[in-house]
C-alpha positions as CSV (number, residue, x, y, z in Angstrom):
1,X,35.4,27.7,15.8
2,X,37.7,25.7,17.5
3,X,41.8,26.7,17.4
4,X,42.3,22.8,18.7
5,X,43.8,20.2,16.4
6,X,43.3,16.7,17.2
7,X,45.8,14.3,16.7
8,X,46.6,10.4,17.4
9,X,50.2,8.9,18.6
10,X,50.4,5.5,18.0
11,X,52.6,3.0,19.7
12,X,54.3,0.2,18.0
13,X,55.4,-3.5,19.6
14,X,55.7,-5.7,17.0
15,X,53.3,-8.5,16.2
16,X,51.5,-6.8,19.4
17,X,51.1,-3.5,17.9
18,X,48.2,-4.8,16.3
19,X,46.6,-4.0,19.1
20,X,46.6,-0.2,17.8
21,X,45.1,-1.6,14.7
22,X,42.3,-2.8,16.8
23,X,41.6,0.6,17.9
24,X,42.2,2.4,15.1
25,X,39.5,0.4,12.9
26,X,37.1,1.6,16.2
27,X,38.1,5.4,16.1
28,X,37.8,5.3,11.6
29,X,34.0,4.5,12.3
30,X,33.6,7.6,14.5
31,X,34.5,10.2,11.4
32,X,36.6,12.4,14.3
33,X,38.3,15.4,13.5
34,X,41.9,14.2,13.2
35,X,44.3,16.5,11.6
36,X,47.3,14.6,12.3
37,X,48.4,10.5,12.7
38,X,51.9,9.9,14.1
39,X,53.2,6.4,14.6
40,X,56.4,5.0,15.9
41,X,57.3,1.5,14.0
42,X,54.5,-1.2,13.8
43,X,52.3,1.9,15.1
44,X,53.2,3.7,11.9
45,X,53.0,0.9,9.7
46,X,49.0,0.5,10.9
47,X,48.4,4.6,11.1
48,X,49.2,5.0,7.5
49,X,46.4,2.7,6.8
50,X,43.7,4.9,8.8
51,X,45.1,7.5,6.9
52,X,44.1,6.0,3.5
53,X,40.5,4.8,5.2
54,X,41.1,1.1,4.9
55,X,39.8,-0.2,7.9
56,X,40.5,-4.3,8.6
57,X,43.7,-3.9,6.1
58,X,45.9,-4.2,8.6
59,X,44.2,-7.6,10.3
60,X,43.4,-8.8,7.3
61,X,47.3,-9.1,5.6
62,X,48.8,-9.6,9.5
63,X,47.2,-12.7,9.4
64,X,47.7,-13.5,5.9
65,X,51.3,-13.0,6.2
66,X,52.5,-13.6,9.9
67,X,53.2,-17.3,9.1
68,X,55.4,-16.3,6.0
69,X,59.1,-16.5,6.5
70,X,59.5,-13.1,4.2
71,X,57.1,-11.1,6.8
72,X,59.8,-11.6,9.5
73,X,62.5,-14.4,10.1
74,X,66.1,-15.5,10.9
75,X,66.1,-17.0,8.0
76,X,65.5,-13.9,6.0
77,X,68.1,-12.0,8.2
78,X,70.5,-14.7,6.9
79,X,69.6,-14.0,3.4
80,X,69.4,-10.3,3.5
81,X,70.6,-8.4,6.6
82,X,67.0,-7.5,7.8
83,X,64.8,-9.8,9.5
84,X,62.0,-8.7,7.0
85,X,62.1,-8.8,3.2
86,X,62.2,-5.6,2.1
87,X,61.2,-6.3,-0.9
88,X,58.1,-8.1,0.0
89,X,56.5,-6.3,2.9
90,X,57.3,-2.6,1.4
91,X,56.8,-3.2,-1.9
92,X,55.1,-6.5,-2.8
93,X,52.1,-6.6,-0.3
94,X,50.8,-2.7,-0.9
95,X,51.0,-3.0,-4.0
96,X,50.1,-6.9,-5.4
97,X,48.7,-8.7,-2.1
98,X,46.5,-6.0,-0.2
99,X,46.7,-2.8,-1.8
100,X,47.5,0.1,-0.2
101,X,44.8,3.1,-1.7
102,X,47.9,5.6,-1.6
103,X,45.5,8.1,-3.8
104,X,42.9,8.7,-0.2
105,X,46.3,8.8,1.8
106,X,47.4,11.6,-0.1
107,X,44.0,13.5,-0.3
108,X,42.9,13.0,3.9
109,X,43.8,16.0,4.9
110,X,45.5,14.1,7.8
111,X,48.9,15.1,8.2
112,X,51.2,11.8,8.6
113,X,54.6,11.5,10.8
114,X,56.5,8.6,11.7
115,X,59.0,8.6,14.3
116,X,62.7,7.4,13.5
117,X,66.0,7.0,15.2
118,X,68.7,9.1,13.8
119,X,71.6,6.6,14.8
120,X,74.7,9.4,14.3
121,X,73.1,12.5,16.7
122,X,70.9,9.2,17.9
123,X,68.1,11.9,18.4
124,X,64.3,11.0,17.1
125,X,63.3,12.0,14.0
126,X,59.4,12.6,13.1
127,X,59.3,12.8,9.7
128,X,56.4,14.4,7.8
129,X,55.3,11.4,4.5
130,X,52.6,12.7,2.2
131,X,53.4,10.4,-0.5
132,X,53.9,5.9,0.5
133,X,54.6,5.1,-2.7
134,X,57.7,7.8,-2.9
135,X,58.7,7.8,0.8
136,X,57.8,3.8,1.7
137,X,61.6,4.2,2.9
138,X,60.5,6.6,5.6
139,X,57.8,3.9,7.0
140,X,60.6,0.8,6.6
141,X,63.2,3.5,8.6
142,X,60.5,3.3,11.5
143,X,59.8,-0.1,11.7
144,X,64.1,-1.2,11.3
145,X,64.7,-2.8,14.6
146,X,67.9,-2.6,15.5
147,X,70.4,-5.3,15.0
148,X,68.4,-7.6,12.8
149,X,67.6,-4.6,10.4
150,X,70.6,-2.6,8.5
151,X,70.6,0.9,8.9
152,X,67.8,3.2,6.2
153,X,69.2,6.1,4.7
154,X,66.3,8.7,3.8
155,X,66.4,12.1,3.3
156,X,70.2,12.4,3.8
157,X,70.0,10.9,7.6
158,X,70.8,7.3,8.9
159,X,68.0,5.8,10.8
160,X,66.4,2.9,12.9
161,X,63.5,2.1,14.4
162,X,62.0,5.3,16.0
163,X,61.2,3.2,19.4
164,X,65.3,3.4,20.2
165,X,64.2,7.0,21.3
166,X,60.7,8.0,21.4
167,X,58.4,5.0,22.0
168,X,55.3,6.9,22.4
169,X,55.7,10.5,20.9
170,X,53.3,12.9,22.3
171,X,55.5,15.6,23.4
172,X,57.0,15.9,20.2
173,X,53.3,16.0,18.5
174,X,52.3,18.6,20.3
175,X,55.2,20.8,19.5
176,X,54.4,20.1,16.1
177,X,50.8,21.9,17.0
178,X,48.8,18.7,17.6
179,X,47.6,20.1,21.0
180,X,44.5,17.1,21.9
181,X,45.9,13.6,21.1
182,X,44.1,10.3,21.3
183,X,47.1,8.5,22.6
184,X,47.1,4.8,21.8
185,X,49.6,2.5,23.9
186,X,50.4,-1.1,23.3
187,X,51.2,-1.3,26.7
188,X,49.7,-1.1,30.1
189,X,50.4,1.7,32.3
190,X,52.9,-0.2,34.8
191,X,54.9,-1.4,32.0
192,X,58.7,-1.4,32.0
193,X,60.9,-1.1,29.5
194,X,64.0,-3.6,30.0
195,X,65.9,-3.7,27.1
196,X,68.1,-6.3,28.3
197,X,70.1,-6.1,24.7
198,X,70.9,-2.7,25.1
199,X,74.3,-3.4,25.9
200,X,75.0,-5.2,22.4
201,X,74.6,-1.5,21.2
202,X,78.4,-0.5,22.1
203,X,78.9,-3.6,20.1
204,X,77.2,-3.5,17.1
205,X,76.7,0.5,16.7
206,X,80.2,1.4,18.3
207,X,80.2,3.9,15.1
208,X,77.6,5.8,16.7
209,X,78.1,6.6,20.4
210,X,75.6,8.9,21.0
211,X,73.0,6.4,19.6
212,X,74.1,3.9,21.7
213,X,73.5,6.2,24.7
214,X,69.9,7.1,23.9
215,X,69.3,3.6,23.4
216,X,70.8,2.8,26.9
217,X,68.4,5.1,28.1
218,X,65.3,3.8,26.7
219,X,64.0,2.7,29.9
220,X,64.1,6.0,31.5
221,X,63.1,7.9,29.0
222,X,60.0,5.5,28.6
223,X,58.9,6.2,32.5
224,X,59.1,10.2,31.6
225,X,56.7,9.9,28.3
226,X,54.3,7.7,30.9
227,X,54.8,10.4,33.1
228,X,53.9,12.9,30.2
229,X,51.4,11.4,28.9
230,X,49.3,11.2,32.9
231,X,50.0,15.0,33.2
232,X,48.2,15.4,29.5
233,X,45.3,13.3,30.2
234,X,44.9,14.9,34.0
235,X,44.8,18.1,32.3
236,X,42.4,17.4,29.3
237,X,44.5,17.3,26.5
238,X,45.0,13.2,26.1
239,X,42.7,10.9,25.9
240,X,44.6,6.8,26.9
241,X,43.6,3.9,25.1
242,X,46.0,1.4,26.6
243,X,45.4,-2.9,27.2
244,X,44.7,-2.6,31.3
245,X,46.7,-6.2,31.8
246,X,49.8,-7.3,29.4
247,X,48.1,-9.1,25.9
248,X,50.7,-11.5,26.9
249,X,51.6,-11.5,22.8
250,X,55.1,-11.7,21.7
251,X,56.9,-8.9,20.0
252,X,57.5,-11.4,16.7
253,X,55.0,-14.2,16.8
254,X,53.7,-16.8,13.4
255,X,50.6,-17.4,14.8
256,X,47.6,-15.5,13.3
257,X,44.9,-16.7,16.6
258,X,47.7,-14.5,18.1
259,X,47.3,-11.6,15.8
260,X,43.4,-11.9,16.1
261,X,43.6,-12.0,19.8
262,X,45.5,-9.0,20.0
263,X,43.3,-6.6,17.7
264,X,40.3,-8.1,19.0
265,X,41.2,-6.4,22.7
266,X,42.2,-3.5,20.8
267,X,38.5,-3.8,19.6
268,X,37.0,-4.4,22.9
269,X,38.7,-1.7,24.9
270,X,38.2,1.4,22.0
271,X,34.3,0.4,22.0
272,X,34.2,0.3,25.9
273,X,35.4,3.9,25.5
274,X,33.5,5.3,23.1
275,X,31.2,7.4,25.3
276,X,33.8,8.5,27.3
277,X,36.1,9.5,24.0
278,X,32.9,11.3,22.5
279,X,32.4,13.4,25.6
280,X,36.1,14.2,25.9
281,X,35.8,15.3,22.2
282,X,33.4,17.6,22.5
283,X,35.0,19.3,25.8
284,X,38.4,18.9,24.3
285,X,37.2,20.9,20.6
């Protein structure tokens, strides 16, 4: 019996990380082994819902809701210091709008992480959730963008979103012992980062130096974890489901033909690999 466990990282972006939903409905028809989900922001946001097997959830209230000034807006950042309502998205759409079934999350047997930022040591944080309805703070923490989101306190530590510091965390997953990933990126492979705000850190996080340096070097860290992650997949132990041209999506977009055009090539790509993902499976396990 095999001593592999099988794990998938899952990239965030926004509106565009739907995307990852795309694939993720794909892989949930497969029944794969997966011991262990770990998402960074919008990523974690649709891993949790592979978690709890409810495939289409994520589409299905992205589109709903994408047009909706409490999903994301200036206009809520006005009202309450986050550019999404709190209040509505974490609490109000999982459990009035589109249910989250937090009862299958917690009985998978799929270990769940998300990846914060911690904005004092400004180190990522991947933080083990077995329970959404006690640790939706941990989820929001992930998905906090920073600037037009106020700073999450959970579990004694101060954090943002998780891509500040670790867009793409397999490294970090297979320290955790997830040692074959499915490695799901919202991205194509030439993509650079270019946080051209980065420099409004020193600004508006001047508290937290060492936060503002990581987030300076977000762009370089981001060509290392692509350089990580071709080393893992040369050598067996990834497998790269990645757009192979930009979706040409914005990160924060209202418009649902959007949404559906950007899971639908999450779609299209995960089927086109199928064979290929089953074959690895089997040499991988």
């Amino acid at each position: 019996m095999s001593d592999h466990r099988l794990g998938i990282v899952v990239e965030g972006g926004g509106i565009r990380g739907i995307y990852a939903a795309g694939v993720l409905d794909v892989l949930s028809d497969l029944n794969l082994p997966v011991k262990g989900v770990i998402g960074v922001s919008a990523g974690a946001v649709h891993g949790c819902s592979f978690v709890s097997g409810q495939k289409g959830r994520s589409l299905r209230f992205y589109k709903r809701f994408c047009g909706d000034d409490r999903f994301f807006s200036f206009k809520t950042l006005i009202k309450t210091g986050n550019i999404v309502d709190t209040q509505f998205c974490y609490h109000d759409i999982p459990y009035i709008y589109d249910p989250f079934d937090n009862d299958t999350f917690k009985n998978s047997g799929i270990a769940y992480y998300v990846t914060c930022t911690n904005v004092e040591t400004g180190e990522p944080e991947y933080l083990h959730l077995t329970d959404m309805e006690k640790e939706i703070d941990g989820l929001r923490a992930s998905a906090s963008l920073p600037y037009v989101s106020q700073i999450v306190e959970f579990r004694g530590k101060k954090l943002l979103d998780g891509g500040c510091s670790d867009r793409i965390p397999l490294k970090a997953f297979e320290k955790l012992g997830f040692d074959r990933n499915i490695v799901i990126s919202t991205q194509p492979r030439e993509h650079k980062v270019k946080d051209r705000d980065a420099y409004l850190a020193k600004l508006f996080y001047r508290k937290y130096p060492q936060f503002c340096e990581t987030f300076a070097h977000s762009p370089l860290t981001y060509e290392q974890t692509q350089k990580d992650i071709d080393e893992a997949s040369q050598k067996g132990n990834a497998f790269v489901i990645r757009p192979q041209t930009s979706l040409g999506i914005k990160r924060l977009t209202h418009d649902p033909q959007d949404v559906q055009r950007g899971y639908d090539a999450g779609q299209r790509d995960a089927l086109a690999l199928v064979p290929a993902l089953k074959n690895w499976i089997q040499q991988a396990l």
